[in-house]
N, C-alpha and C positions, 0 to 999 in steps of 0.2 A: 265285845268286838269279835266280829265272825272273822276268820283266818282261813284261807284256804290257799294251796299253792298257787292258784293263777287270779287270786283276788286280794289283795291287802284293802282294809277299812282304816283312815283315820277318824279321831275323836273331831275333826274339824266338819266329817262327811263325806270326805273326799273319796272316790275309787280309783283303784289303779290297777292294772294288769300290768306285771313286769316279769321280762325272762332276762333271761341270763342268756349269752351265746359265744362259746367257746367251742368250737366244732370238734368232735373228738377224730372222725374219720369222713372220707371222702365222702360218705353218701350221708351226713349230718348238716344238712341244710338249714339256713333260716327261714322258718313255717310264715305264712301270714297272721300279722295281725286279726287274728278275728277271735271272737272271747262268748263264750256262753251269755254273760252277762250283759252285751253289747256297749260297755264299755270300752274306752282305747285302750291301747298297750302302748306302752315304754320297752326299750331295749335297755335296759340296765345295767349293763356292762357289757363290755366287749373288746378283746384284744387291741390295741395297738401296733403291733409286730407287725409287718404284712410279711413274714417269715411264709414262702411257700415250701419249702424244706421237712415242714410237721404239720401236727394237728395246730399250729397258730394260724391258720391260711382257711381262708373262706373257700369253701371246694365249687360252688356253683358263682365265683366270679372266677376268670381269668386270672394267670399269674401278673400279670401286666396291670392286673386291676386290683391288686390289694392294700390299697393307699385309707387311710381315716379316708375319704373324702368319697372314694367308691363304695366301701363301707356304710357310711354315712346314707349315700344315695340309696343303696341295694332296701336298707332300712326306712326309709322314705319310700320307696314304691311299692312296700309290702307293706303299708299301712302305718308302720309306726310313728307317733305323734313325736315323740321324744327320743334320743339316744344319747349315751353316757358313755363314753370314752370309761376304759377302766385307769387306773392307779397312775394319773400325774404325776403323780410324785413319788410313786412306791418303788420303783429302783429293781421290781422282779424281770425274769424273764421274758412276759408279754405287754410289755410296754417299752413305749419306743421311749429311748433315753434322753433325744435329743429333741430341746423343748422348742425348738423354731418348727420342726417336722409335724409336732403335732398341732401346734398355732396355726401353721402353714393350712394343713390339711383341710382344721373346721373357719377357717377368713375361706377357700375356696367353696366350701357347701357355702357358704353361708351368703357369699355376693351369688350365686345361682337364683 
């Protein structure tokens, strides 16, 4: 199994490109989809919080626009096939607590 950070192999075949994106400071943006490999990318996690207050806050959407569901889109028009909501249920600081907020958020991507 070949491993490399922007390629994981399963034993099934399958390739994936996945990041992480937890923006540390204003000018940590989320890059395009685009992968040596030509392969898609998955967004693999990604805060909850729309906290504009810290590094929880997407710096290239608006404060007004840090909902799942603006998230979600920003991720869809940078090519990403897939995105994952980080820790339902993990009870840390970048996840929204309250579980209708986050149901809420992926039922409005998702009737789009």
């Amino acid at each position: 199994m070949n491993i490399n950070p922007s390629r994981r192999e399963s034993r099934l075949g399958l390739e994936v490109n996945q990041i992480h994106y937890y923006p540390k400071d204003d000018g940590d943006t989320l890059v395009r989809s685009s992968f040596p490999n030509g392969k898609p990318g998955i967004l693999g996690e990604f805060a909850t919080v729309p906290d504009v207050a810290d590094a929880r806050h997407w710096p290239d959407l608006g404060p007004d626009r840090q909902s799942i569901t603006w998230r979600l889109r920003k991720a869809r028009d940078l090519g990403y096939e897939a995105a994952l909501p980080w820790g339902y249920w993990s009870g840390d600081d970048r996840t929204e607590q309250t579980k209708s907020v986050i149901e809420n958020g992926l039922r409005a991507f998702e009737a789009e």
